[in-house]
N, C-alpha and C positions, 0 to 999 in steps of 0.2 A: 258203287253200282249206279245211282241214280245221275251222277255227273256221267258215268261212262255212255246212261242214256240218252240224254239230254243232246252228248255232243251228237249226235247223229238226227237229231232231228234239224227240220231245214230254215234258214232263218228269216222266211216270209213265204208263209202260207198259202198266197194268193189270195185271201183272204184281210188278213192284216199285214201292215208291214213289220219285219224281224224286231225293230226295235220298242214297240207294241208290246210283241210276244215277249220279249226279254224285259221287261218293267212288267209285266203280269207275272212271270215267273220269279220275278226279284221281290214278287209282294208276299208271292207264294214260301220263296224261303225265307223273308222275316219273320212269317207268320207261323212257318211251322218251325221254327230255332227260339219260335218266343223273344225276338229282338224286342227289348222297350224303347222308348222317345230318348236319344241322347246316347244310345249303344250303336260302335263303330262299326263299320260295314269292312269288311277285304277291300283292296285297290284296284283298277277297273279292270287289271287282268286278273288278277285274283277273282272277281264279279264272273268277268267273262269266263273263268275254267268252270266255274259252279254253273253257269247259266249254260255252258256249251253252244256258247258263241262268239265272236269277235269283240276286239275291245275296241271296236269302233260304233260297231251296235250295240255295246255297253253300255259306250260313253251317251250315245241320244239316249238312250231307257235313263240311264241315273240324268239325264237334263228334261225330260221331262214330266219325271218324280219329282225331281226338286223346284219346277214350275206349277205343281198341282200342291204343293207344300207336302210331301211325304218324306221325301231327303234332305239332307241339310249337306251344302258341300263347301267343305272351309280348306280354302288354298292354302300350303299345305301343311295342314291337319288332317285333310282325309273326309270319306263319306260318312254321314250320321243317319239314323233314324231321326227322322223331324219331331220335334213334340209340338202338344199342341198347345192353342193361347191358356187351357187350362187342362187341370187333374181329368175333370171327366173325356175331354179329347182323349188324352192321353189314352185311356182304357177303351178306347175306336181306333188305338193304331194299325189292328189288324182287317181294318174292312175290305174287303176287296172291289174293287172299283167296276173289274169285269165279273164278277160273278154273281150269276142272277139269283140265285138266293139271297145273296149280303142286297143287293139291287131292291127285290123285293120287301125285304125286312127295312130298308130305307124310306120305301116308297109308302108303307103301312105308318110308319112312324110319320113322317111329313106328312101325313093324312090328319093325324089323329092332334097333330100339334097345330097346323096351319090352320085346321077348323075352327080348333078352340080359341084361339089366337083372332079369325075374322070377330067370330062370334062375342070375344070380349070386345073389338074395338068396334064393334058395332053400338056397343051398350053405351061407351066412355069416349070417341074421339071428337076430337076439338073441331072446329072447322077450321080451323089451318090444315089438319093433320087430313081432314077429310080431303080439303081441296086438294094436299099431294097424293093420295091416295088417287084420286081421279084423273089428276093430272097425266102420272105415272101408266094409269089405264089405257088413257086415251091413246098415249103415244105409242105404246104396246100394238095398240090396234094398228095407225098409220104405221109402223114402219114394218110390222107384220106382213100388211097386204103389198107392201113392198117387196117381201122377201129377204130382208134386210136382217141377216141373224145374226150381227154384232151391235146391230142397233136395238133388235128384239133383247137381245140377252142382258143392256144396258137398263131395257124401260123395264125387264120384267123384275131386274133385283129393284130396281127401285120403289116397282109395285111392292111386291112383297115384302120389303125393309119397310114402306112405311105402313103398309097396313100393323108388321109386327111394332112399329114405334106407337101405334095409335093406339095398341092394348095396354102401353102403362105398365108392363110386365118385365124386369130384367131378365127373369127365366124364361119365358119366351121369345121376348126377342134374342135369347141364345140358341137358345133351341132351335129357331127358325136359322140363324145365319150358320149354322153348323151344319146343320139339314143339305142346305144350299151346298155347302163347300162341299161336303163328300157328291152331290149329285152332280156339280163342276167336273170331279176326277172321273165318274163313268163320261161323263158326255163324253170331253177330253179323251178318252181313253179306245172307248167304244164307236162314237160317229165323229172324233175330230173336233168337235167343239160345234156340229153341225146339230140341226133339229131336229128331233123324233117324228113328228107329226107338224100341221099345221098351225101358222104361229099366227096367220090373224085369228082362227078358231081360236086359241088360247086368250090373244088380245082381249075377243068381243068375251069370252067367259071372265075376265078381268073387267072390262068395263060395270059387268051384272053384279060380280061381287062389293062393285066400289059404289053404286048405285044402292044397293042392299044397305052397307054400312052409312051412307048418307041419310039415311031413309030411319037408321035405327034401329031397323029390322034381325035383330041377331040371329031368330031361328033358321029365317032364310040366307044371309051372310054363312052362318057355318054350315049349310048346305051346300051350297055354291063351292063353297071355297074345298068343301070335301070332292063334290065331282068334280071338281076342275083340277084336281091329283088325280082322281081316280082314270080320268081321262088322261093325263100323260101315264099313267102306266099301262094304258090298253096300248097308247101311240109307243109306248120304247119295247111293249111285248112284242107289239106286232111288227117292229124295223127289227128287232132281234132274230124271231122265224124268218121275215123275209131274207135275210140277212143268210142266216146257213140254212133256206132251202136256194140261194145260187151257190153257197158253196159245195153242197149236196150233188148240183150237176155239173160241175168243175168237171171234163174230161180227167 
């Protein structure tokens, strides 16, 4: 029954395009078959009866699962469940990338770990680690007010990788790059790999955090570092409504 409904829905919304819709719905039935990391997937017409769509719009949904690291696709062996670089990935196979609750509970979690994370390397970084740290800031800024969001997306891991290197922490610098990778697959998924909100704004709140940790300042670094999430999650709530209230006035 639920194949039989699927094929009748249409395979781009006007809203996203089909092959979008069919990698969200292909996350939706790993997640609810309980697939684990290493468990084989049907073949992409096999994908495509389940999805009730083409196995050409299949085939882009399973390539760009297996670009955000979710599929694993071995010529011919077939499609896998991707696992992750460890146990605890593993048990995150089922995040959903478009759904704003798993979204939110991401966004709460990156909060609470990137804070504590400035906030240590505020205490402990080296000045090497500081000067990347700033470095990394800075450039955030200039290529920001450029508008330049492959260059932003370059300076802002960078920022973030090293502020988590300057904490000294192997669990948090896991926790941070893990953080990142699932917020990789919404962008990806949801604006294209495009930006929520303003990205020299983000830069200059990167500059203040990198400035704080120079300074030593931990209480204000994990301030900083906590609005400056809390602030992308008002910019991806707020490109979200905008978002389906144009699809709302879709004739």
């Amino acid at each position: 029954m639920a194949t039989q409904a699927a094929s009748q829905e249409p395979e781009d919304d006007g809203y996203r395009p089909g092959y979008e819709l069919a990698a969200e719905k292909l996350l939706q039935h790993i997640a609810e078959h309980n697939l684990r990391p290493g468990d084989r997937l049907p073949t992409e017409q096999g994908l495509a009866d389940i999805l009730g769509t083409t196995r050409n719009v299949t085939r882009e949904a399973v390539k760009v699962l297996a670009a955000i690291g979710r599929l694993t696709v071995r010529r011919g062996a077939g499609i896998f469940v991707a696992a992750g670089p460890t146990r605890a990935d593993d048990e995150l196979a089922h995040y959903q990338p478009t759904d704003m609750e798993h979204v939110l509970m991401l966004l709460d979690y990156r909060r609470l770990v990137e804070s504590e994370t400035a906030g240590k390397a505020a205490s402990i970084a080296t000045p090497i680690e500081v000067r990347a740290i700033r470095e990394a800031a800075e450039e955030s800024v200039r290529v920001g007010a450029k508008g330049d969001v492959d260059g932003f997306g370059k300076a802002d891991e960078r920022f973030h990788t090293a502020v988590a290197t300057a904490a000294h922490n192997l669990f948090l610098q896991s926790a941070v790059a893990t953080v990142r990778r699932f917020a990789i697959q919404s962008d990806v998924l949801l604006f294209h790999g495009d930006a929520p909100g303003s990205l020299e704004a983000a830069g200059r709140q990167h500059v203040a955090i990198a400035a704080a940790i120079a300074g030593g300042d931990t209480e204000t670094a994990t301030t900083l570092m906590a609005d400056h999430v809390a602030t992308t999650q008002r910019q991806f709530e707020r490109r979200i409504r905008s978002r389906l209230f144009n699809l709302d006035r879709r004739p």
